[in-house]
N, C-alpha and C positions, 0 to 999 in steps of 0.2 A: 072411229077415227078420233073423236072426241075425247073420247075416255084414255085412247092412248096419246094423245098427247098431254093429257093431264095427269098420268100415272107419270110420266117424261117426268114435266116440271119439278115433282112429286120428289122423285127420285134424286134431281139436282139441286135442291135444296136440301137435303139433309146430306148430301155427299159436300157440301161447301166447307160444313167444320172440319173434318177429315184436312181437306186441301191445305185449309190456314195452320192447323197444328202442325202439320209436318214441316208446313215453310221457316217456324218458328221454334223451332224443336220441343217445347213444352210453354205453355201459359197458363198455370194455376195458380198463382198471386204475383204474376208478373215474370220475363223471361229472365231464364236464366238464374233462377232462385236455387236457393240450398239446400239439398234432396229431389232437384228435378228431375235424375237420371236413374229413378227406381233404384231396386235391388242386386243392379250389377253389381261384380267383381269390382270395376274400376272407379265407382265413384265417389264422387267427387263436391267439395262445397267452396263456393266461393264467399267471399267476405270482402267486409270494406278494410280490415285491417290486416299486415301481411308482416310477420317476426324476420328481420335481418339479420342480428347479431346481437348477442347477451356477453359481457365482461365486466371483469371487477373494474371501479373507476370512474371517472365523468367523461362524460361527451369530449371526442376526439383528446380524451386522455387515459387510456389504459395503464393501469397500474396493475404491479404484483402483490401477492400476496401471500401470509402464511399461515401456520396454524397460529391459532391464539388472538387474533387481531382482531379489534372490535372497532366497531362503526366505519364499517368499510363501504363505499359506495357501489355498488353494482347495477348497470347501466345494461337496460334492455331499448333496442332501436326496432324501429317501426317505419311499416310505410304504410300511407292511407293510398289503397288504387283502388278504391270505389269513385263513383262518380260525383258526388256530392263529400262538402264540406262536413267534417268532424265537429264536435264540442263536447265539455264536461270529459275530459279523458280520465279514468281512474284506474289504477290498475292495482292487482294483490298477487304477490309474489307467492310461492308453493315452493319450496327448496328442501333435498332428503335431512335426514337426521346428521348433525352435530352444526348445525347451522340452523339462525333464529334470527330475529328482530332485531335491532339495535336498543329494545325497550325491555329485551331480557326475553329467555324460554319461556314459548305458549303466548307471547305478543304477534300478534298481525304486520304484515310486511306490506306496507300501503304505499303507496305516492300519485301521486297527482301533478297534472303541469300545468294549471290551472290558464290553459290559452287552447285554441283553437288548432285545426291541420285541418288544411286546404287539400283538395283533392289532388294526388299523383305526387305530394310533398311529405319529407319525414318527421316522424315525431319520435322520442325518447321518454322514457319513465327511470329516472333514477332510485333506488332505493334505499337503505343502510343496513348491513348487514354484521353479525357477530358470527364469529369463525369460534368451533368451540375447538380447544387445546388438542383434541385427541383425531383433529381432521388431517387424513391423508394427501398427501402431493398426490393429487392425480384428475379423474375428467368425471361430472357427475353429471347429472339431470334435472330440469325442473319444468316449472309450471306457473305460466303467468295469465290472468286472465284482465281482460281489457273492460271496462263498461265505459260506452259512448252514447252520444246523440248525436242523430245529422240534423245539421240544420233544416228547418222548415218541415219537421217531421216531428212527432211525440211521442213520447216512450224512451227507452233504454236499449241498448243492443247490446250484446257480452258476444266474445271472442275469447277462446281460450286457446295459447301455442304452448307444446312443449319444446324445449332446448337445451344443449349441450352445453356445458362453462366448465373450465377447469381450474383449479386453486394451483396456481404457479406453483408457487413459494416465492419468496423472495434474496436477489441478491444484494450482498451486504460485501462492499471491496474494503481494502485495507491495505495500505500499501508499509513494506519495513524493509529498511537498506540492511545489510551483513556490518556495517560499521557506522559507527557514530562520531567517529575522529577522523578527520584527512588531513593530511600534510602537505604543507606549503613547498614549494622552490621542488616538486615531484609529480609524478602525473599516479594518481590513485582509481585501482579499478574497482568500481562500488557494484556490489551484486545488491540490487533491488526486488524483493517479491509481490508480485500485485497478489492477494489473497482473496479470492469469494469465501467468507463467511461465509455466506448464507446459504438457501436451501436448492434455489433457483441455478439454472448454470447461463455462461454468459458465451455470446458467441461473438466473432470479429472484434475481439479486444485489440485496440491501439493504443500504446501511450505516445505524449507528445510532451517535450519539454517546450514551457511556455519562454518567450522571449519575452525579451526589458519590455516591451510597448504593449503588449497583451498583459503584463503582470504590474500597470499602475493603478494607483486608487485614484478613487475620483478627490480623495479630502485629502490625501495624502502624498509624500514621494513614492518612489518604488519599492514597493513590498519585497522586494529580492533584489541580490546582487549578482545574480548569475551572470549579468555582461560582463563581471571581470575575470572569469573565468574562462576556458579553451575546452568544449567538449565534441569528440570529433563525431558524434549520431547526438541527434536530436529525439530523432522518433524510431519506435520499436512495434512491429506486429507480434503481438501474440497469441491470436487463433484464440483457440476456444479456451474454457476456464468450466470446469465441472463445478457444480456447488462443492463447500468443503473439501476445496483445494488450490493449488496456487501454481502461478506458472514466472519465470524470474527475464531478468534483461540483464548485460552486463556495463554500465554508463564508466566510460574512459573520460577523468576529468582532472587537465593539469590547473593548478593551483597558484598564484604568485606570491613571490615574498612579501608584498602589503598585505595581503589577506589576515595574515598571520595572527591570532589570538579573539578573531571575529569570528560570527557565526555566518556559513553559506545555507540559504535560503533557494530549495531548488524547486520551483512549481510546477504541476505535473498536469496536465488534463487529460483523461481516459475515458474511452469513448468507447460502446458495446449496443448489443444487441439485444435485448430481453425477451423474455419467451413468447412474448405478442407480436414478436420481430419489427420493437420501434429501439430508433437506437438513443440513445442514452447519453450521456459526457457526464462526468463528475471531477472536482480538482479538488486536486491533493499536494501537502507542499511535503518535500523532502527537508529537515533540519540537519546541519553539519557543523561541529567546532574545530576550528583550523587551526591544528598545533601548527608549531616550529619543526623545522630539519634538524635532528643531531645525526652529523654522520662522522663517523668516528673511525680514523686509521690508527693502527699499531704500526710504530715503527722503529730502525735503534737497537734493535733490543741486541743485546751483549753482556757477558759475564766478567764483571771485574772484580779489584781486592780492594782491601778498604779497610785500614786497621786490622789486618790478619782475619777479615770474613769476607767471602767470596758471594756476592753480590749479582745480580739479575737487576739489570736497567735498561732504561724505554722510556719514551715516549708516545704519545697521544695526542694525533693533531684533529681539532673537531671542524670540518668543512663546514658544515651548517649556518645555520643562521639563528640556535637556538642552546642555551648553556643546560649541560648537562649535569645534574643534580643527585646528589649523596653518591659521587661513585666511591667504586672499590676495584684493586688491582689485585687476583688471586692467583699466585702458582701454584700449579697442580702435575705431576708425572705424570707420564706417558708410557706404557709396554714395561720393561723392565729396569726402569728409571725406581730407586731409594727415597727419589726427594719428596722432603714432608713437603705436603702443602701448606702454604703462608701468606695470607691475605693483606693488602696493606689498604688506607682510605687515604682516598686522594682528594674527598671535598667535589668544587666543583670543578666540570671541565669545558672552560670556554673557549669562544671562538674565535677569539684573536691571538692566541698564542699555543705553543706544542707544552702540555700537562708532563713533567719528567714524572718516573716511577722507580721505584727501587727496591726490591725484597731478599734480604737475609736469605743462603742456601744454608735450609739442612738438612741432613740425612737421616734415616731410618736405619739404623745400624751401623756398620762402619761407613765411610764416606766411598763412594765409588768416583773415581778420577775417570775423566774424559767424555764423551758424545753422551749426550743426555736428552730423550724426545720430552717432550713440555708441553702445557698448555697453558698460554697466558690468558684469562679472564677477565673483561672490563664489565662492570654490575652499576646499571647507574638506572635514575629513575628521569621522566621525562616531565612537562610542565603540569598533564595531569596526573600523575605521581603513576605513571604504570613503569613496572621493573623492568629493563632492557639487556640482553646480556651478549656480548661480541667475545667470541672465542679466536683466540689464534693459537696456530699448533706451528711449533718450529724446533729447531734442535738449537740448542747449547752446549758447550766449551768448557768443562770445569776442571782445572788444574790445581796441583798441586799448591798447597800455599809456601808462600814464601817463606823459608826461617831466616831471624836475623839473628846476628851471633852477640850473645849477652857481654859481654866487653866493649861492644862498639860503643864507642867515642859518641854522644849525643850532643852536641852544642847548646841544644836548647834547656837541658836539665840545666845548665849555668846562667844561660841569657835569663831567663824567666826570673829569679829567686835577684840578680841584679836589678833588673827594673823593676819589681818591685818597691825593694829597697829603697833605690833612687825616687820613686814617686811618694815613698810616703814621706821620705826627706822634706820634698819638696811642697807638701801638703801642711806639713811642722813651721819649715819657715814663712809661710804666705801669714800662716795663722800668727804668726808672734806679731809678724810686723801690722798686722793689722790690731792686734792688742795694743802694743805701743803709743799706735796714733792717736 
């Protein structure tokens, strides 16, 4: 009875470590260590330090990037979920081929945050990076490896994560209107291009034209005059924008007569989405020189005689608000019309009166009498010397000219050759008598 109860005891004491292992799932230098779970399929290591996100950039500022760019920040984030406090955080970056150091090929990619990470709280390692020329827009891999201390412990612990990062590219906007000149006392429709340069593409583009109160300076007046202006859209959605391409808006913008010889100053801010999907604003100004209105009617026009030549006359009245410069008045035929073409210069043509015209008909050959199709031509140039040319097609009248019969009686061949006569009379005695005196 003795002995079996003493093989008993015997027995429940070596079956006790059995008990405690199972309740704790492994204790070989403490539970829950790295490599506890033997040689399964699924295991598994825990650590105090744990990779969140790796980007080009600083801390809560992701930037794009392209080939070629050197000393680029690339920001790897961390979380400490071990139990105990971190210190001495150091870490060395491992990145594939065309990408190096900021200290040149075959340099070390180091950084250090030279403070502390409290347990359950995050830490980052920034480091500077050279992009070499020949790196493709796309998604690559790497390797960062951690060396820490916990506090109240001695020695060093290394953690090494692998992660994904992609080289964007970068987008490069550039905004160009279809025209450089607008006119005043008119409403001008200006096709604008937002342009990506760059390599990157952009998504939810918005343009927004800035108002008078959003476009003052702090030292200054207003950078733009766009409140004297009338434009009926302020803002434009434009969707997406591919790298190296462009997508346009069309801005309807009436002009007033004071404007006239000033430059319009149209400020722009656009606002997108970059491929890390933060959104972005950039401003951009639109520059405009505001000619004058020449608007110019034909009108009048009729065929008279004129000392035995038959004659093309008109007028030119310019509604604008702006004088028209070197013009020229050109008749040209029409269909089976002889008449030579004949150019006349009229100088300027201003805006407070109708410019007459008048041009010599002549013919290519014999002179053909009656209904004649035409084209009258006004050629003039405008304030910034661009060539203008205003066509009118109309039909004219050309008749026979009138003969006069050589015997007729002229009263003037006598009056003329008398007062003469009489004036230089009267020129002889002014002179004597003032000799005299």
């Amino acid at each position: 009875m003795m002995n079996s109860k003493f093989l008993l005891i015997l027995f429940l004491i070596g079956f006790v470590p059995f008990i405690f292992t199972n309740s704790y799932a492994d204790w070989k230098d403490g539970p829950i260590e790295s490599g506890n779970f033997g040689d399964s399929a699924f295991e598994r290591s825990f650590g105090d330090v744990k990779l969140l996100d790796a980007y080009f950039g600083t801390l809560d500022n992701k930037i794009e990037v392209g080939t070629g760019d050197s000393n680029v920040p690339f920001t790897i984030e961390f979380a400490n979920v071990g139990t105990q406090d971190i210190t001495g955080i150091e870490g060395k970056l491992a990145l594939p081929l065309g990408f190096s150091g900021s200290d040149g090929p075959g340099s070390a990619i180091n950084a250090n945050t030279n403070t502390n990470s409290l347990a359950g709280t995050n830490f980052h390692l920034t480091f500077y990076v050279n992009l070499d020329k020949n790196t493709q827009i796309q998604q690559y891999s790497g390797t960062v490896k951690v060396d820490y201390s916990r506090l109240r412990e001695s020695g060093v612990r290394t953690s090494f994560s692998t992660f994904d990062f992609k080289v964007t590219g970068d987008s490069t906007i550039n905004v160009r209107a279809s025209e450089s000149f607008l006119t005043s006392l008119t409403s001008n429709n200006i096709v604008v291009d937002v342009v990506n340069d760059g390599t990157a593409p952009m998504s939810g583009v918005d343009v927004i034209v800035n108002n008078a109160q959003t476009s003052l300076s702090s030292n200054t007046a207003s950078i733009t005059n766009i409140e004297n202006v009338l434009m009926l859209e302020s803002s434009w959605d434009l969707g997406n924008i591919a790298a190296e391409s462009s997508s346009s808006f069309i801005a309807n913008v009436y002009i007033p007569e004071s404007l006239k010889g000033d430059t319009l100053r149209i400020p722009l801010s656009i606002s997108y989405y970059n491929t890390h999907g933060d959104k972005e604003t950039i401003s951009k100004i639109l520059d405009f020189y505001i000619r004058g209105l020449i608007d110019l009617t034909i009108f009048n026009v009729k065929v008279i005689e004129l000392s035995g030549t038959q004659m093309v006359i008109g007028e030119i009245i310019n509604e604008g608000n702006e004088d028209g410069l070197f013009g020229f008045v050109t008749l040209d035929a029409n269909g089976d019309s002889n008449i030579k073409s004949n150019t006349q210069f009229i100088d300027e043509i201003e805006t407070d009166a109708p410019v007459p015209f008048n041009i010599p008909i002549e013919f290519d050959g014999e002179p053909k009498y009656g209904e004649h199709d035409v084209t009258i031509t006004v050629r003039y140039k405008d304030s910034v010397r661009d060539e203008i040319f205003l066509p009118y097609e109309t039909t004219i009248l050309v008749n026979k000219i009138s003969e006069l019969e050589e015997d007729a009686f002229d009263p003037t061949m006598i009056a003329i050759p008398i007062i003469l006569v009489i004036g230089i009379m009267i020129f002889i005695i002014r002179r004597r008598k003032k000799q005299n005196s």
